[in-house]
C-alpha positions as CSV (number, residue, x, y, z in Angstrom):
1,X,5.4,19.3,71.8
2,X,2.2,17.9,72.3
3,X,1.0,15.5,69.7
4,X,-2.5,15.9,68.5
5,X,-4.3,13.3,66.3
6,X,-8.0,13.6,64.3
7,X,-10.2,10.5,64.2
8,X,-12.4,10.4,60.9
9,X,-15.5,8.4,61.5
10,X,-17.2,6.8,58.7
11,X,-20.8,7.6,57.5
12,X,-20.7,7.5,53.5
13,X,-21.9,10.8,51.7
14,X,-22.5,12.5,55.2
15,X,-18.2,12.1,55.5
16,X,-18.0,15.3,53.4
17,X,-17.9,17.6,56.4
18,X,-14.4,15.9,57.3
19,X,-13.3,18.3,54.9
20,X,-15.4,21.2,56.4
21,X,-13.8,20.3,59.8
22,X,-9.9,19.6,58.3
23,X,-10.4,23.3,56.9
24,X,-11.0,24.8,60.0
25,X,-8.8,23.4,62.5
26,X,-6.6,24.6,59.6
27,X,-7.9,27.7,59.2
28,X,-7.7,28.0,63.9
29,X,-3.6,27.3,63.7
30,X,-4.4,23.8,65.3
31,X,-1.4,21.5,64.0
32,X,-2.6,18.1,63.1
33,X,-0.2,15.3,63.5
34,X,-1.6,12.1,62.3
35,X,-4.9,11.3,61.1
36,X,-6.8,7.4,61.3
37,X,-10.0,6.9,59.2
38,X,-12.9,4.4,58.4
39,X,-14.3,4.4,55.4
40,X,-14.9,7.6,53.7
41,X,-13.3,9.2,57.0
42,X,-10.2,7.2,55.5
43,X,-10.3,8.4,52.0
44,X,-10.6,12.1,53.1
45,X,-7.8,11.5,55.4
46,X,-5.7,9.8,52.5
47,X,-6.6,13.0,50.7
48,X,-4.9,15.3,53.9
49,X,-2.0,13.1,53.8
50,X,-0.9,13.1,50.4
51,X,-2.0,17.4,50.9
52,X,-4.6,16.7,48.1
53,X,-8.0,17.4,49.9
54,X,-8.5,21.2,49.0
55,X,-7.7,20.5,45.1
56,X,-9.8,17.3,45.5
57,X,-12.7,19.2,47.7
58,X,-12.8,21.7,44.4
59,X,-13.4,19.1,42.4
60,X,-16.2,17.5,44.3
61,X,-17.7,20.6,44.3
62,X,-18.3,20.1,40.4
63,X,-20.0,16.5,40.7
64,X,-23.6,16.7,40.8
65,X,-26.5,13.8,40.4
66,X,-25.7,12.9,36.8
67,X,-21.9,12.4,38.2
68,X,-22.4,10.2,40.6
69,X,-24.7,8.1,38.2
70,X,-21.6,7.7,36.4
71,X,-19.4,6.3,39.1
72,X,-21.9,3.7,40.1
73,X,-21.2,0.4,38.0
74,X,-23.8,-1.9,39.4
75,X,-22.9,-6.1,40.1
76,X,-25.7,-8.0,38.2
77,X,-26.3,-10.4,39.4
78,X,-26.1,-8.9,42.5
79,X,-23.5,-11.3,44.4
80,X,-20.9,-9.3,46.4
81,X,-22.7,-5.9,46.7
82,X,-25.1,-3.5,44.5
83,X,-22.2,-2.4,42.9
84,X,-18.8,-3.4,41.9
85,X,-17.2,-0.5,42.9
86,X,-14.3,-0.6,40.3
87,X,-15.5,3.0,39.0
88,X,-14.8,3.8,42.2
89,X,-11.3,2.2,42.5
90,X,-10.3,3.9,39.4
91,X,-11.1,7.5,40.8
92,X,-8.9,6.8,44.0
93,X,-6.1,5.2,41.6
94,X,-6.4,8.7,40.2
95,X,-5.4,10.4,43.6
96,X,-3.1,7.9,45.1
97,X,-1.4,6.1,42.5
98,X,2.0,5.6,43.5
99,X,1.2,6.6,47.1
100,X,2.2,3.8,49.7
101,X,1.2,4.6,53.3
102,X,4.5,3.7,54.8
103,X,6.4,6.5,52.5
104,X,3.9,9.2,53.0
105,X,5.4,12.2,55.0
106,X,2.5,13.2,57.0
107,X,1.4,10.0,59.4
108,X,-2.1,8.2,58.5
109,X,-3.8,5.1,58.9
110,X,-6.8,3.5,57.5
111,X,-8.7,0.4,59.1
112,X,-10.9,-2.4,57.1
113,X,-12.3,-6.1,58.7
114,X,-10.8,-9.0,58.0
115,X,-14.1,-11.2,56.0
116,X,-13.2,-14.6,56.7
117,X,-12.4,-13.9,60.3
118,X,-14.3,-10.5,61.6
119,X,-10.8,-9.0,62.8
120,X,-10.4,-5.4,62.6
121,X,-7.0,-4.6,60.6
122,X,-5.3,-1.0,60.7
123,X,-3.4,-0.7,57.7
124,X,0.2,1.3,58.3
125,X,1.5,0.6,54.9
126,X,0.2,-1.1,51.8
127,X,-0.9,0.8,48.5
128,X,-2.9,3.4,49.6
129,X,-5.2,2.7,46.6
130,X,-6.0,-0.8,47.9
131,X,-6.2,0.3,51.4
132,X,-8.9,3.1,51.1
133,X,-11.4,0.7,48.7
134,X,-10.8,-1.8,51.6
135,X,-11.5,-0.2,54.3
136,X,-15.0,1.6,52.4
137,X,-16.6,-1.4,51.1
138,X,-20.1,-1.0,52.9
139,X,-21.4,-4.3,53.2
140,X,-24.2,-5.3,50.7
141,X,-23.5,-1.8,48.7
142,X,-19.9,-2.4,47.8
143,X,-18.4,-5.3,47.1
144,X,-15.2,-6.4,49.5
145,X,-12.0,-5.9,48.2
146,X,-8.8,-8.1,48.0
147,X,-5.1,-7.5,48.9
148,X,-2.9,-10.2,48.6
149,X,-4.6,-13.1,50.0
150,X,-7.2,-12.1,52.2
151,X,-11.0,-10.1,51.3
152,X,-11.8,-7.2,53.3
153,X,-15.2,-5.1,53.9
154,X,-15.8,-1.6,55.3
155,X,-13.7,-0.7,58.6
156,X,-17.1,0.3,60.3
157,X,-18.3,-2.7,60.4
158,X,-16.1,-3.1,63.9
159,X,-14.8,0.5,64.4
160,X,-16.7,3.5,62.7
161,X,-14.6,5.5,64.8
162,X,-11.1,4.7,65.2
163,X,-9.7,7.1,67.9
164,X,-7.7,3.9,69.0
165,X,-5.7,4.2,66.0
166,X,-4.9,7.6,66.9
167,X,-3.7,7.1,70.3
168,X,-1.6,4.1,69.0
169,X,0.2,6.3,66.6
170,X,1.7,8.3,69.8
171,X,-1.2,11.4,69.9
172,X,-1.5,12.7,73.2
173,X,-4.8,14.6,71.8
174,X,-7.5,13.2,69.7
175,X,-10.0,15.2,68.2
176,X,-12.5,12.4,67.2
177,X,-15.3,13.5,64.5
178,X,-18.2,11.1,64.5
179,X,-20.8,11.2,61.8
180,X,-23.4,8.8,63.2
181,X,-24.1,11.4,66.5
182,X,-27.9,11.8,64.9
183,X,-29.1,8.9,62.7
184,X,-31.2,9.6,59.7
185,X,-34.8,11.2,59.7
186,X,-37.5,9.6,59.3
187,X,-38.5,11.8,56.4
188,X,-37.3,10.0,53.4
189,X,-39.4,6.4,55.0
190,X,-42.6,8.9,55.0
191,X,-42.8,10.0,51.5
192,X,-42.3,6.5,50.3
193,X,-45.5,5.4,52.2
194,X,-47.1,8.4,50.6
195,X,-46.2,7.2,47.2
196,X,-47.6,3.8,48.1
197,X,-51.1,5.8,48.8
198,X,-51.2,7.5,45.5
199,X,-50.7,4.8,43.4
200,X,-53.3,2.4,45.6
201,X,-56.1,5.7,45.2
202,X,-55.2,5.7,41.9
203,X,-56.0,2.2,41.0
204,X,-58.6,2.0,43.6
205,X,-57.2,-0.4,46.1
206,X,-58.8,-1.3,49.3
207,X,-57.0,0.2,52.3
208,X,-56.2,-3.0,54.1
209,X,-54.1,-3.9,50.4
210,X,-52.0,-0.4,50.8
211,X,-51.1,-1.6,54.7
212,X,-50.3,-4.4,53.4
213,X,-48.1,-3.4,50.3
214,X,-46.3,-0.5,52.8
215,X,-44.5,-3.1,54.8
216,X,-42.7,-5.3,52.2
217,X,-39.1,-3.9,51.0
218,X,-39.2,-5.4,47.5
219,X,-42.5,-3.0,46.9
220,X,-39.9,0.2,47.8
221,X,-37.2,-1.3,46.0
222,X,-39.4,-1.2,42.9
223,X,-41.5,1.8,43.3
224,X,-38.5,4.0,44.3
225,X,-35.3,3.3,43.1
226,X,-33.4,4.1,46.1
227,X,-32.1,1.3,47.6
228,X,-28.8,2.5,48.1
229,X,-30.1,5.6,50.4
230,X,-32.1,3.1,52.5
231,X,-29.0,0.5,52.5
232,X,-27.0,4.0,54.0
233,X,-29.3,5.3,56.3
234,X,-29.5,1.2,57.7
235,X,-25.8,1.3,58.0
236,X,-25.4,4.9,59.6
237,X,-28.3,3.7,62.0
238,X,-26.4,0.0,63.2
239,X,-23.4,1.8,63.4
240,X,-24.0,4.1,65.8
241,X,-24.4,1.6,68.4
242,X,-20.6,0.5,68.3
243,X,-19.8,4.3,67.8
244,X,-21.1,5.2,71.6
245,X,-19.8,1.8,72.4
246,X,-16.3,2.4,71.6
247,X,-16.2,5.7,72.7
248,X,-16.8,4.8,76.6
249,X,-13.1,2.6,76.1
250,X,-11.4,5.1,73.8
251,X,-12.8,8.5,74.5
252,X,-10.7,11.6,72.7
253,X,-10.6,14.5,74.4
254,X,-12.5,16.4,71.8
255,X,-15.7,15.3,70.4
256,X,-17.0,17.2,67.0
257,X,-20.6,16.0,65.8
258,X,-22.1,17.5,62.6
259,X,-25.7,17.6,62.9
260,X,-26.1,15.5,59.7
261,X,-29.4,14.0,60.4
262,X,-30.9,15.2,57.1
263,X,-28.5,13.2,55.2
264,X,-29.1,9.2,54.9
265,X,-25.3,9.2,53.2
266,X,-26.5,8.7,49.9
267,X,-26.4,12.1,49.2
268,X,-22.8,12.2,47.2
269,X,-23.5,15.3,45.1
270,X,-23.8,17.8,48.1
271,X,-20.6,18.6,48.9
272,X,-20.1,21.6,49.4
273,X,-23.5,21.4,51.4
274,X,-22.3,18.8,53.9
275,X,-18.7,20.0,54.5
276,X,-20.3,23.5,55.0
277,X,-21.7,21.6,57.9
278,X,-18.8,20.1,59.8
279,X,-17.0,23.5,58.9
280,X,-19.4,24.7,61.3
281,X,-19.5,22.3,63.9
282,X,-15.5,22.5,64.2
283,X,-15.6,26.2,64.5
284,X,-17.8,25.9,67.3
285,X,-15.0,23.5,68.8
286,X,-12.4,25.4,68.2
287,X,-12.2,27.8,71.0
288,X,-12.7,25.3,73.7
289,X,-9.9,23.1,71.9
290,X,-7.3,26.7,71.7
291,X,-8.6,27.8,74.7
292,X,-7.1,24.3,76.8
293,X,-4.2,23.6,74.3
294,X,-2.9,26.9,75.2
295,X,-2.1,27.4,71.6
């Protein structure tokens, strides 16, 4: 029987449409083996392999601005990360408590980075609580996470994509899904400099002031409380590099890439809207995929 594994990429927010594309390959009769994340590809797949990610996706659906204001729990002073992300560890104790990744029956892996040395660590047991905040603490917005003696950040920050992980848990097919295909627009950078123009005209500043003004971050950070969304979309962009750069030494042999370039990965109250997307993006994978399967 042939063995086929799913790589879940990382990409914050935009990691939604891992559940669009679990549902469909689902949905096709594709049988899915093992799954390896990063970061929020890690917590989905946590979610697959304790067979909690269609009650969990349900209740997603129901969590809308005001909700995810009340999972942030910012770090002031900020020393780790914007936020301390113990909010956040409380709603994945709510999943996975009692869940060890060693016992589960359906075969997963998650991967984090070592801080104090930069190594990449795929984690094949461990509480699966611990593991997942590891391996999605974005560097600057989360703050890294601790397991037994050593501090870990975001598993992206080496290997957004870990079809490695895959292969290395014996699948013979990999179907990788990679979130960071099409970086952000420049949409969201626009209508901040716009802002910056209204408020100048309004106070009747000189136009060399409002060039001036447009190009320093902590103006943004203060006009436009969205530092987090710019701190995403700078992440999703730097990590695309190593994406394309892995793939050439670990390509799978199936390549889904939701056209998320609307979404900076901020954008944690659009569920249903993003996993619609990678929904759609599988299905238009999935006859190529039957077709040479033979299934």
């Amino acid at each position: 029987m042939v063995k086929i594994g799913v790589a879940l990429g990382g990409g914050a927010a935009r990691g939604y449409a891992h559940f669009g594309v679990l549902f469909a390959l689902e949905r096709s009769g594709i049988p899915i083996h093992c799954i390896a994340g990063t970061s929020i590809g890690s917590a989905v797949g946590a979610l697959w392999a304790t067979y909690q990610h269609i009650d969990c996706y349900k209740s997603l659906r129901k969590i809308d601005k005001a909700g995810v204001r009340d999972m942030l729990d910012p770090e002031l002073p900020m020393i780790t990360g914007f936020l301390q992300g113990r909010k956040l560890y409380d709603l994945l104790e709510s999943w996975f408590k009692g869940y060890r990744v060693e016992d589960l029956t359906r075969q997963f892996c998650a991967n984090a980075v070592r801080l104090d040395t930069g190594d990449e660590v795929t984690f094949y047991s461990g509480r699966l609580s611990d593991v997942i905040r590891a391996s999605v603490s974005v560097p600057v917005i989360l703050s890294p996470w601790r397991i037994a003696d050593s501090t870990y950040v975001d598993g992206g920050v080496v290997n957004p994509l870990p079809v490695r992980q895959c292969r290395e848990m014996g699948a013979d097919v990999v179907i990788a899904v990679d979130l960071l295909g099409v970086v952000p627009s420049v949409r969201m950078h626009e209508q901040g400099i716009e802002g910056i123009k209204k408020v100048a005209h309004r106070f009747h500043l000189p136009e060399e002031v409002v060039e001036i003004v447009s190009d320093i971050p902590l103006i943004h950070m203060l006009r436009n409380p969205k530092v987090p969304e710019t701190a995403f979309a700078a992440v999703l962009i730097s990590q695309r590099a190593l994406v394309n750069a892995n793939l050439k030494e670990w390509p799978p042999d199936y390549l889904i890439r939701p056209d998320l370039s609307q979404y900076t990965g901020a954008e944690f109250h659009l569920v249903e809207e993003i996993s619609d997307i990678g929904l759609k993006s599988a299905e238009e994978a999935i006859p190529r995929i039957i077709q040479c399967l033979g299934i």
